[in-house]
C-alpha positions as CSV (number, residue, x, y, z in Angstrom):
1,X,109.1,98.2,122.8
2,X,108.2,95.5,119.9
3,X,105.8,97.9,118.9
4,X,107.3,101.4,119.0
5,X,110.2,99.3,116.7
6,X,107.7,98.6,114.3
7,X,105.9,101.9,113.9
8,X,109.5,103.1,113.1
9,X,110.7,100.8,110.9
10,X,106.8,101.7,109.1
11,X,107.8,105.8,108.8
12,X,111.2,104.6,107.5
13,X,109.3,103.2,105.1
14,X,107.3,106.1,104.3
15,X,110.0,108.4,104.5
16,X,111.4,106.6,101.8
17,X,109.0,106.9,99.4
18,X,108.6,110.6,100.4
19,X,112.5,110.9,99.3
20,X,112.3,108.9,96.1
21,X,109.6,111.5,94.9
22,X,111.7,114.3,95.3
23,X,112.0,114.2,91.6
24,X,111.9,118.3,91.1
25,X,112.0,118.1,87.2
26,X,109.8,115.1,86.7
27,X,106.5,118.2,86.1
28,X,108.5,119.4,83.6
29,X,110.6,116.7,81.8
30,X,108.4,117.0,78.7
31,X,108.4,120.7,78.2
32,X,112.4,120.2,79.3
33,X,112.6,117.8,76.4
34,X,111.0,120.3,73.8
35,X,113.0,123.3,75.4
36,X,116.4,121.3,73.9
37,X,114.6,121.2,70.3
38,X,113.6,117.6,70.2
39,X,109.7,116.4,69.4
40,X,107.3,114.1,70.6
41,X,108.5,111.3,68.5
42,X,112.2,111.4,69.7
43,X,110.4,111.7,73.3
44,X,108.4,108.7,72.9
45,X,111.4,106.7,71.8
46,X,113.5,107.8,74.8
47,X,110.5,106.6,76.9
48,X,110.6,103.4,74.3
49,X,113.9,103.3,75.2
50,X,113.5,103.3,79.3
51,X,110.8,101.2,79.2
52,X,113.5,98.1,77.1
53,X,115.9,98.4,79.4
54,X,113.1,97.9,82.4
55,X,111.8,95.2,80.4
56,X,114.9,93.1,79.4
57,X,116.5,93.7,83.5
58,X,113.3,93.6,84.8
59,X,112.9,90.0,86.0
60,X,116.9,89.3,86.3
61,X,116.4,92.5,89.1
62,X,114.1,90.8,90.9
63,X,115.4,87.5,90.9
64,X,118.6,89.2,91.8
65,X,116.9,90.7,95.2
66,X,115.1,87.1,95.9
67,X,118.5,85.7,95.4
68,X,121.1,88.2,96.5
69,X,119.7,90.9,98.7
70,X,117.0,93.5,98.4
71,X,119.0,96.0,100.2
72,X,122.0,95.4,98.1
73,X,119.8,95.6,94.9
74,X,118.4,99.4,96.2
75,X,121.8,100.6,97.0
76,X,122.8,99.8,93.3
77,X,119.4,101.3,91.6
78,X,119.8,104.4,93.6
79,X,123.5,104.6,92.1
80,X,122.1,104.6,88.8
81,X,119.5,107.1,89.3
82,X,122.3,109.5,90.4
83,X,124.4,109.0,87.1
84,X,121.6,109.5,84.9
85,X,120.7,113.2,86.9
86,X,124.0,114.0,86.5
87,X,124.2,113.0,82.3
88,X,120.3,115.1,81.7
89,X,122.1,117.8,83.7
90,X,125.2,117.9,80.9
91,X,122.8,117.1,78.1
92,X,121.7,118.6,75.4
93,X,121.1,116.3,72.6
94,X,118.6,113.4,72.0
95,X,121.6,111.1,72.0
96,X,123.2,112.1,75.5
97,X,119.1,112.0,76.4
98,X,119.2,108.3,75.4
99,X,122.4,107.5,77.5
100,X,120.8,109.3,80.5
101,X,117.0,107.0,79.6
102,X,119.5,104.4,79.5
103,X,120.9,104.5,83.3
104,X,117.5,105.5,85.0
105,X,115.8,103.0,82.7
106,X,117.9,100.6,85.1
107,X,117.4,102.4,88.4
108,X,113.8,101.5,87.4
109,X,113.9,98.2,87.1
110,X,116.5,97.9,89.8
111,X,114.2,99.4,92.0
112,X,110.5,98.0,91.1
113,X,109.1,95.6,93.2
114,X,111.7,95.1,95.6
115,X,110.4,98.1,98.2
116,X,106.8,96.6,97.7
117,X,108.2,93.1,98.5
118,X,110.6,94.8,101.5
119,X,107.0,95.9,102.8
120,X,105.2,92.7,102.8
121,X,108.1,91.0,104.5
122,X,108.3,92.8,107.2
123,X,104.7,92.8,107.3
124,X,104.7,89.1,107.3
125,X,107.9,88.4,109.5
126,X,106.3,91.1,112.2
127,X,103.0,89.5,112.1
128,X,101.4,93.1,111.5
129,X,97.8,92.3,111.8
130,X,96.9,95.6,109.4
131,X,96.2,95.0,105.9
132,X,99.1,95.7,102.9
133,X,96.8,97.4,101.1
134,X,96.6,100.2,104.0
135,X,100.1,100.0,105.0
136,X,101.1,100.2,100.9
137,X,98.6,102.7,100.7
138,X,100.0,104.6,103.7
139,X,103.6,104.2,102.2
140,X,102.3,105.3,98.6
141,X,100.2,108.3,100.3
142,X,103.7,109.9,101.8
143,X,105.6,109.0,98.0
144,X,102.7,111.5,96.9
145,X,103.0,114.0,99.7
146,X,106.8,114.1,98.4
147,X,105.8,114.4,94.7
148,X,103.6,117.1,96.2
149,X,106.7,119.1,97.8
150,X,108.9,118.2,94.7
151,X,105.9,120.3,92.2
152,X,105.6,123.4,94.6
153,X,109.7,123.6,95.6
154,X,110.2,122.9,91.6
155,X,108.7,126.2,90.9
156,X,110.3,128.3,93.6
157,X,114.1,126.7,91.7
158,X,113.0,127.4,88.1
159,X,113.2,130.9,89.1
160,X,116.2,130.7,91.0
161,X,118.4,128.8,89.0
162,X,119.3,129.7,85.2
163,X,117.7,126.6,83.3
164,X,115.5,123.2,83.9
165,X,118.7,121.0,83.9
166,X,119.7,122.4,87.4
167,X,116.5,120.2,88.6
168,X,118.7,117.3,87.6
169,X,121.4,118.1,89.5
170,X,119.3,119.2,92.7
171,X,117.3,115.8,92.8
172,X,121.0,114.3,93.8
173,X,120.5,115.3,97.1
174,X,117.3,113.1,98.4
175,X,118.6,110.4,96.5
176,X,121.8,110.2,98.4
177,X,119.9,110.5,101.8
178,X,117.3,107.7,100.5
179,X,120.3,105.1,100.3
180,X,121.5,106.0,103.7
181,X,118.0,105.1,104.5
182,X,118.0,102.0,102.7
183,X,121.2,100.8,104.4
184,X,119.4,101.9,107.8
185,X,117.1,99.1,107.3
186,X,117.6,95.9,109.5
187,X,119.8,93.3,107.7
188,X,116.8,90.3,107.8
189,X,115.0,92.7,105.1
190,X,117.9,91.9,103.0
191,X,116.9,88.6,102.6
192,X,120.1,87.1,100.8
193,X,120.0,83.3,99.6
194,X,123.2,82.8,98.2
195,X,126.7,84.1,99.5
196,X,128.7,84.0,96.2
197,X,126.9,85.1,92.3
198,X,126.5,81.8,89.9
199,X,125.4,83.0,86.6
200,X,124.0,79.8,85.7
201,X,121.8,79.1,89.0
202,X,121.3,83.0,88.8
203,X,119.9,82.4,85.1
204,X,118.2,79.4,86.5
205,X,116.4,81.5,88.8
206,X,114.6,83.6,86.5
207,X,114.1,80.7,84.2
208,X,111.9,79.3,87.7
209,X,110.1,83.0,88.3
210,X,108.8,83.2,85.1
211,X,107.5,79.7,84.9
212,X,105.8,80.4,87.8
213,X,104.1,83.3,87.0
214,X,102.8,81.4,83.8
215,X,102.1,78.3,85.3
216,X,99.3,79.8,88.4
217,X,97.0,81.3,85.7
218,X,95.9,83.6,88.8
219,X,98.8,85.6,89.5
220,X,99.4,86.1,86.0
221,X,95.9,87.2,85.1
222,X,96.3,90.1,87.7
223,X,99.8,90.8,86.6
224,X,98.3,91.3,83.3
225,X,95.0,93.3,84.6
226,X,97.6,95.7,86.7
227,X,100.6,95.7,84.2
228,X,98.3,97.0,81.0
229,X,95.9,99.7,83.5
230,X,99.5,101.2,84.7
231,X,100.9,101.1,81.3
232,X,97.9,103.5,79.9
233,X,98.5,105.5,82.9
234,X,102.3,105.9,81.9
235,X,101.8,106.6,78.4
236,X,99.5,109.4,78.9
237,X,100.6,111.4,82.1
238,X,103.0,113.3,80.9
239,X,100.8,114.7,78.0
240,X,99.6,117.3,80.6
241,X,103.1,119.8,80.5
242,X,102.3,119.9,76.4
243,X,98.9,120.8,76.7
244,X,99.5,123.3,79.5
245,X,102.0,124.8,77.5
246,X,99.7,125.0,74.6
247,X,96.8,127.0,76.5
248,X,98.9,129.2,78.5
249,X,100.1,130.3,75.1
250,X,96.0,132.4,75.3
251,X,95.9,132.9,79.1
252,X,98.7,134.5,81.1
253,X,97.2,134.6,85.2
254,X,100.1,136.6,85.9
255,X,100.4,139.6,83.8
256,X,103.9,140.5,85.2
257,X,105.7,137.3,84.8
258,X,106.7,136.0,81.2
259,X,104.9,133.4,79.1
260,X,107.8,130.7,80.5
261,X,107.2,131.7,84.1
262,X,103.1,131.5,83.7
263,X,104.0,128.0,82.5
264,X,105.9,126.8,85.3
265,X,103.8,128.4,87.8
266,X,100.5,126.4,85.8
267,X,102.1,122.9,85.7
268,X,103.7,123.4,89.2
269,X,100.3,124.2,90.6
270,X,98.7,121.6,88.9
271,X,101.3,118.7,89.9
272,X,101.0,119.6,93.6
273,X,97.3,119.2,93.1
274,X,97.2,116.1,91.5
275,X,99.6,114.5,94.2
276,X,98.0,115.5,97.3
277,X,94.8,114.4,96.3
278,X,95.8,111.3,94.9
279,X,98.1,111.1,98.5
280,X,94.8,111.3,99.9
281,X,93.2,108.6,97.5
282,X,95.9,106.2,98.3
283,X,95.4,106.8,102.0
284,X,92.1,105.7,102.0
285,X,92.3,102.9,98.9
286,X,92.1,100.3,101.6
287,X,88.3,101.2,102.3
288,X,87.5,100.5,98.8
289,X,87.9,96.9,99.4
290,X,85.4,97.1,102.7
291,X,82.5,98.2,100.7
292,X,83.0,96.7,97.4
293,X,84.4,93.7,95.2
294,X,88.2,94.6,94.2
295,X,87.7,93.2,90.6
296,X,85.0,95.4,90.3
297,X,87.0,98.6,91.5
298,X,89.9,97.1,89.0
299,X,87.0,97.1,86.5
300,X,85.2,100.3,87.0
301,X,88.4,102.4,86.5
302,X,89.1,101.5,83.1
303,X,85.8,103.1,82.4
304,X,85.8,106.2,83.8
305,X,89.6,106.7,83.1
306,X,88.6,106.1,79.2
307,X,85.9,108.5,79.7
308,X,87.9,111.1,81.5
309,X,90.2,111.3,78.2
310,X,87.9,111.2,75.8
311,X,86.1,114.0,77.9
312,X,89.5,116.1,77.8
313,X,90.5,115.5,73.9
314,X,86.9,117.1,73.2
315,X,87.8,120.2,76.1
316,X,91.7,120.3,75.6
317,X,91.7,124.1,75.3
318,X,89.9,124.4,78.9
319,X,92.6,124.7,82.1
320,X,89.6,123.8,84.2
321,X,88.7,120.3,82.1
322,X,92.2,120.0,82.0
323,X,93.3,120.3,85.5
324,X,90.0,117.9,86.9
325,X,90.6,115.3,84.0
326,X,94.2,114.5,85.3
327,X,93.6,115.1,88.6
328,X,90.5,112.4,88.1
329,X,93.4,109.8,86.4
330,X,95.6,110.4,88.9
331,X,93.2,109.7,91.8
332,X,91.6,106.3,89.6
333,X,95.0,105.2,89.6
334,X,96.2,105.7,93.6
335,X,92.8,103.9,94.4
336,X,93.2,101.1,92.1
337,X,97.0,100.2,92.8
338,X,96.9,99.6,97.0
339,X,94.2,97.3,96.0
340,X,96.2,95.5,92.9
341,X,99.4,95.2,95.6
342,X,97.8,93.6,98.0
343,X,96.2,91.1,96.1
344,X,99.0,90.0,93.6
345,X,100.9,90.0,97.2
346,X,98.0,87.5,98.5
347,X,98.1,85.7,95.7
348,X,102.0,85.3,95.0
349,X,104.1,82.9,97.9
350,X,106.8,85.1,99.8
351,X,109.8,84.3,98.5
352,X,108.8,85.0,94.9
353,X,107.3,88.3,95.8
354,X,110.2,90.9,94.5
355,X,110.4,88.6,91.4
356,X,106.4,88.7,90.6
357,X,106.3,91.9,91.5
358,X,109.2,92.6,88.7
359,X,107.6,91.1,86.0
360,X,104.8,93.3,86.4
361,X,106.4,95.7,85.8
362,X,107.9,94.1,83.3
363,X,105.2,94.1,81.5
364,X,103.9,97.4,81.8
365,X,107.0,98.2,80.2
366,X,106.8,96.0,77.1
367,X,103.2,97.5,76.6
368,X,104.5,101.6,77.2
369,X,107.8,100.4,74.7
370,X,104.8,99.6,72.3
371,X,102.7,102.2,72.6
372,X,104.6,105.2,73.4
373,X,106.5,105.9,70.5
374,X,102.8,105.4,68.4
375,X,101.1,108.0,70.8
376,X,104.2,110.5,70.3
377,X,103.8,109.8,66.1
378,X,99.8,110.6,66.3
379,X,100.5,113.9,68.5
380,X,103.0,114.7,66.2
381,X,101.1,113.6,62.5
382,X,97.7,115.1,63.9
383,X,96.8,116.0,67.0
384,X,97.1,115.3,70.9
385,X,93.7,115.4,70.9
386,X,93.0,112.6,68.2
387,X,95.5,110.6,70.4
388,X,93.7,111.3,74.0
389,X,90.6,110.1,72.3
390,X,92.0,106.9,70.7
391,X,93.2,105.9,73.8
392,X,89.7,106.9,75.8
393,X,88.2,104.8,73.3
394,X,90.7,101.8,74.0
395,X,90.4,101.9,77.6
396,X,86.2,101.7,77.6
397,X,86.7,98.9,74.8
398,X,89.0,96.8,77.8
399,X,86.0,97.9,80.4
400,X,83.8,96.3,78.1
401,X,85.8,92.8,77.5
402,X,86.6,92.4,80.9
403,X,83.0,92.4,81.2
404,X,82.5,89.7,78.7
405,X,84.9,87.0,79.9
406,X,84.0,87.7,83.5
407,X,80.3,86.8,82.4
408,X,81.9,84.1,80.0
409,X,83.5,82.5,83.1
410,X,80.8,82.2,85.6
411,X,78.5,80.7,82.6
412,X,80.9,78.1,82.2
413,X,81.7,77.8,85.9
414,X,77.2,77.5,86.7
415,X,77.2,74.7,83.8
């Protein structure tokens, strides 16, 4: 009975993730964006702008779900995610844009960390002998299979519906059924310390969290290793709906559909791809860690991530090059992150886990705040190709330091 309770609580959690991916217009924000006369620079500071408000409620989120509740803290991100989809569907403007950036930039940081930590509790409460990186991995594997769903249904609506905004507005519906999920969970997951809100002992709180994360140079170290690899990812994933846009202007597959409709079916196509097989990389992260030494994995995927972009900017006018590259990204990045969870979940005690798990992202926000709106400028100044190859470069020069001080360290370790 114990069991069968277990393996259900374990597809809730899966389901969940499957639900929070139903994000139909997420392939197509970008060319969305552009549709509505904007350019990459005002995109990268609405991204800029998202990624301040995860940053400055980042850590006061998780603290808050330590604290307060990690139920009560999804219930209230999922409320924000449903009034931004209902501001992008009324906008038009840059300006309404930001408002919108503005309220999912909170359902973000609302959101990030606290599921992962809900995991590992349940995990560690249940005495599920498994390891988190295969259950995360699992979990994450069924978020893709939903991102999967989300490219291929996208398409079939595009044609149905008279603009992009309806996506907004359709996405509603599997974010209302994801917080009646939430509040299915049992109540233990919620986790709440303190009956009644004190600002100062809440203020104390992350005051404590962030100490802590400075103070055990080992957590911090692989916040910063997994904060600055997911950040790069960020910044440069949603480069792909410009660039397919840009060579379907020469190749139109479907002769009887329009140059818009070619577009949607390419970057549709291409999502679904990129998400099952990552679904299927996340799956089977876990074995990864079997075979090989995690910080080598960690290391090995800034190399051939930097060498997958630079390998694009040179072939950015191929769909094939194109298609491979990201799906290559996407799949470096769903092996790499199980593997990063489990050990900054290893690493971190349990009751500070939705709060270390918040700064990371944290983090990866400041760095995307810093570097989107500079990638957006170089698109726009020069060339997206310039800017994939910048990048590529960056990423093998991190590949190569992290080879130096690891090879500093165990010098001065031997001696």
């Amino acid at each position: 009975m114990e069991n069968s309770i277990i393996k259900k609580q374990i597809i809730k959690f899966q389901l969940y993730g499957f639900l929070k991916n139903l994000k139909f217009f997420e392939p197509f924000l970008w060319v969305y964006f552009l549709s509505t006369g904007i350019n990459y620079v005002q995109i990268g500071l609405l991204i800029a702008v998202k990624e301040i408000v995860i940053y400055v409620f980042e850590v006061p989120s998780g603290v808050f779900a330590d604290r307060y509740g990690k139920k009560t803290e999804l219930v209230i991100c999922f409320i924000f995610y449903i009034l931004s989809f209902i501001i992008f569907f009324f906008g038009r403007d840059f300006y309404v844009f930001m408002a919108a950036m503005l309220l999912f930039g909170l359902g973000e940081a609302f959101r990030s960390g606290t599921h992962k930590a809900m995991i590992m509790s349940y995990l560690d409460k249940n005495n599920v002998k498994e390891s988190k990186s295969k259950i995360y991995g699992r979990t994450r594997s069924f978020s893709l299979i939903g991102s999967t769903v989300s490219s291929l249904i996208a398409i079939v609506f595009i044609f149905i519906f008279p603009s992009l905004s309806w996506l907004f507005l359709i996405a509603i519906i599997p974010y209302i059924l994801d917080l009646l999920l939430i509040l299915s969970y049992p109540n233990y997951l919620n986790e709440r310390v303190d009956d009644t809100f004190s600002f100062k002992g809440f203020m104390i709180q992350n005051y404590k969290s962030i100490k802590y994360v400075f103070k055990d140079r080992k957590v911090l170290k692989l916040l910063i290793g997994s904060s600055s690899y997911n950040a790069g990812f960020k910044s440069i994933k949603d480069y792909i709906q410009p660039i397919i846009l840009s060579v379907s202007l020469g190749v139109l597959i479907f002769s009887d559909l329009s140059l818009e409709e070619n577009t949607t079916i390419y970057i549709g196509v291409i999502y679904s791809l990129l998400y099952i097989i990552s679904a299927f990389a996340s799956l089977n992260a876990y074995r990864f860690s079997n075979k090989y030494s995690i910080d080598k994995v960690m290391g090995i995927m800034w190399l051939l991530s930097g060498l997958s972009l630079i390998v694009l900017s040179i072939f950015i006018s191929n769909i094939i090059v194109i298609s491979i590259v990201f799906i290559l990204i996407y799949v470096f990045l769903n092996i790499r992150k199980p593997l990063m969870i489990e050990k900054i979940g290893d690493a971190t005690k349990d009751n500070k886990r939705a709060s270390v798990l918040s700064i990371e992202s944290q983090f990866t926000s400041l760095i995307i705040a810093f570097f989107a709106p500079m990638l957006g400028l170089i698109a726009d100044l020069y060339s997206i190709s310039l800017m994939l190859s910048i990048f590529g470069g960056l990423m093998i020069f991190i590949f190569m330091l992290r080879i130096f001080t690891t090879e500093s360290e165990e010098i001065l370790k031997s001696s």
